[in-house]
C-alpha positions, 0 to 999 in steps of 0.5 A: 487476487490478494490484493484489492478488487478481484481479477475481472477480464473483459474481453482482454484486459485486467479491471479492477474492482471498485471498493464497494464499501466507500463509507467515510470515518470522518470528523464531523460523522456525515456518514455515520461513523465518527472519528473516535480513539479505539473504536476502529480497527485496520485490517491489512496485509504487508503484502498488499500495496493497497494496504502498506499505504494504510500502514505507513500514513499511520505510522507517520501521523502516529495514529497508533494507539488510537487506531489499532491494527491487525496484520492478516496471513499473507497467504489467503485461502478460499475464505479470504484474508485470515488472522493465523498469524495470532494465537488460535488463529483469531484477531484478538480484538474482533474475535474473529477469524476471517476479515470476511465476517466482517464483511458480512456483518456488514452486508451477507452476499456482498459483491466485490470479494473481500479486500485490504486494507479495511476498517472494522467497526470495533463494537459491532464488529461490522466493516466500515470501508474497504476504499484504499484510495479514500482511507489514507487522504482521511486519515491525513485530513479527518483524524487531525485532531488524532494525530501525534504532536508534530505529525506531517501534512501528507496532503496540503491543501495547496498542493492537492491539485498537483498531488491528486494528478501526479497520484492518478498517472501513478495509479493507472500506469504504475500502482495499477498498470503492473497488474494489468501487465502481470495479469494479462492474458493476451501477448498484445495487453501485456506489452501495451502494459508494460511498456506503459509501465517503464514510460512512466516510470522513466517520466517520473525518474526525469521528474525526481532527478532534480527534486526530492519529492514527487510534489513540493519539498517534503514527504506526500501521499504521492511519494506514499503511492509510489513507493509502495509499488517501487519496493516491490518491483524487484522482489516481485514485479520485476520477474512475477508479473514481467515487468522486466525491461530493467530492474529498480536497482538499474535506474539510479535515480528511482532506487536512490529515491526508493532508498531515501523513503525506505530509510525514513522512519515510516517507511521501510520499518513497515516493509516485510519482504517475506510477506510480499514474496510469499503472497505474490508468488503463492497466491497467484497460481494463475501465474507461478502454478509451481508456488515456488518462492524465489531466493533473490533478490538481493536486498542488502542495497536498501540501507546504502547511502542515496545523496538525495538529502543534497537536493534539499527538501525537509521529509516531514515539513514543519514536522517530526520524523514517528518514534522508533519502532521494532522493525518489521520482519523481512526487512534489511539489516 
């Protein structure tokens, strides 16, 4: 599996797997690893949900250039993530060619496969965290002192609570749960799966028809989550893992909210649906044996005007929106 944690079947069910190097970047450095400019680097896929989380949360906090980032090959090979998208197929600034040496310099024999996003200790060259659900609440609330003048609060104290239980119902029935449905082996998981799949996913469109957001009136680490499974839902969830009772594109109040997000900067800026459908559709050979990579859908929607700025709201609070970057190949004129 390309994404974090490995496909690991009980008796029926998919489980994912526990990142098993939960070391904190932290500003005080209680774990041994301080917050610092240029000592790190985030390695991730644009392919992966797990590491798009990492990819806009840096974006919007303008984390750039204190925090650089290498963007691995979307189609892995037995040795894991690999960095053949640079020159002689090494990451220019750790030198190597597989985030797996990094994760053996950390610890040879490690359990758990290797996964992204991930954090590389620059100087050692040794792998700090693989913990997808820990990195991007850090980099909201330890590296603050790192942040771009005007960066938003994705994670506001007084609204942790909320946030926290609205990302866990996301994370069990909708980040997670098209992959228990996609992965399943028996027709009675998959359809408990996937039924759990459009449950929520139709709570939350009740939840979003009369706010903006998912927690308060601005942009959160939750509309984060989610959206990272929404834009993927059409181009691969959808047909790839079954989760096929309607598209994203026929539930009008999700689409609009998925369109809202992706036209803000930070978020569809980062998307690359090449490197999404070819991932999913070329490394999960279990399901697609063939490797063939589908034509659709059609993405032209994405740009179309979404309404959602009549609810009100202000996206980054008492903040501004990232500057202007190149956009991501993939993404939608």
């Amino acid at each position: 599996m390309g994404e974090n944690g490995n496909r690991a079947y009980g008796h029926k069910t998919f489980t994912r797997s526990k990142s098993h190097f939960t070391d904190r970047i932290t500003a005080d450095g209680r774990d041994g690893w301080p917050v610092e400019a240029g000592r790190y680097r985030l390695v991730v896929s644009r392919a992966c949900p797990w590491a798009s989380r990492a990819v806009i949360s840096r974006r919007l906090l303008g984390l750039e250039d204190v925090l650089s980032m290498a963007v691995a090959d979307p189609v892995q090979d037995d040795r894991s993530w690999r960095f053949t998208l640079d020159p002689d197929g090494r990451d220019p600034v750790l030198g190597i060619r597989f985030l797996g040496e990094a994760y053996d310099k950390r610890e040879p024999g490690h359990p758990g496969g290797v996964s992204v996003p991930a954090v590389v200790d620059v100087p050692s060259g040794r792998l700090v965290t693989n913990d997808y659900q820990q990195l991007t609440l850090d980099l909201a609330t330890e590296w603050t002192a790192l942040q771009r003048e005007g960066a938003p609060d994705l994670y506001p104290a007084g609204r942790r609570d909320e946030i926290d239980a609205v990302m866990t119902q996301v994370y069990e029935d909708v980040n997670n749960g098209v992959y228990r449905a996609g992965f399943a082996t028996h027709q009675a998981e998959y359809a408990a799966a996937c039924a759990a799949v459009f449950r929520r996913l139709e709570l939350l469109a009740s939840r979003l028809a009369g706010q903006r957001y998912l927690v308060g009136d601005t942009i959160t680490e939750a509309d984060i989550r989610l959206f990272t499974t929404l834009v993927r839902f059409d181009a691969v969830y959808h047909g790839h893992f079954k989760c096929n009772r309607w598209k994203l594109t026929e539930n009008r109040v999700l689409w609009a909210y998925a369109r809202d997000l992706f036209q803000t900067p930070g978020f569809g800026d980062t998307v690359d649906f090449d490197h999404i459908k070819r991932h999913y559709y070329q490394v999960h050979t279990g399901i697609n044996p063939t490797g063939i990579v589908p034509l659709g859908p059609d993405l032209t929607g994405w740009p179309a005007p979404h309404h959602r700025e009549e609810l009100g709201g202000r996206p980054f609070g008492d903040g501004t929106p990232p500057g202007d970057q190149v956009a991501a190949p993939g993404r939608p004129a």
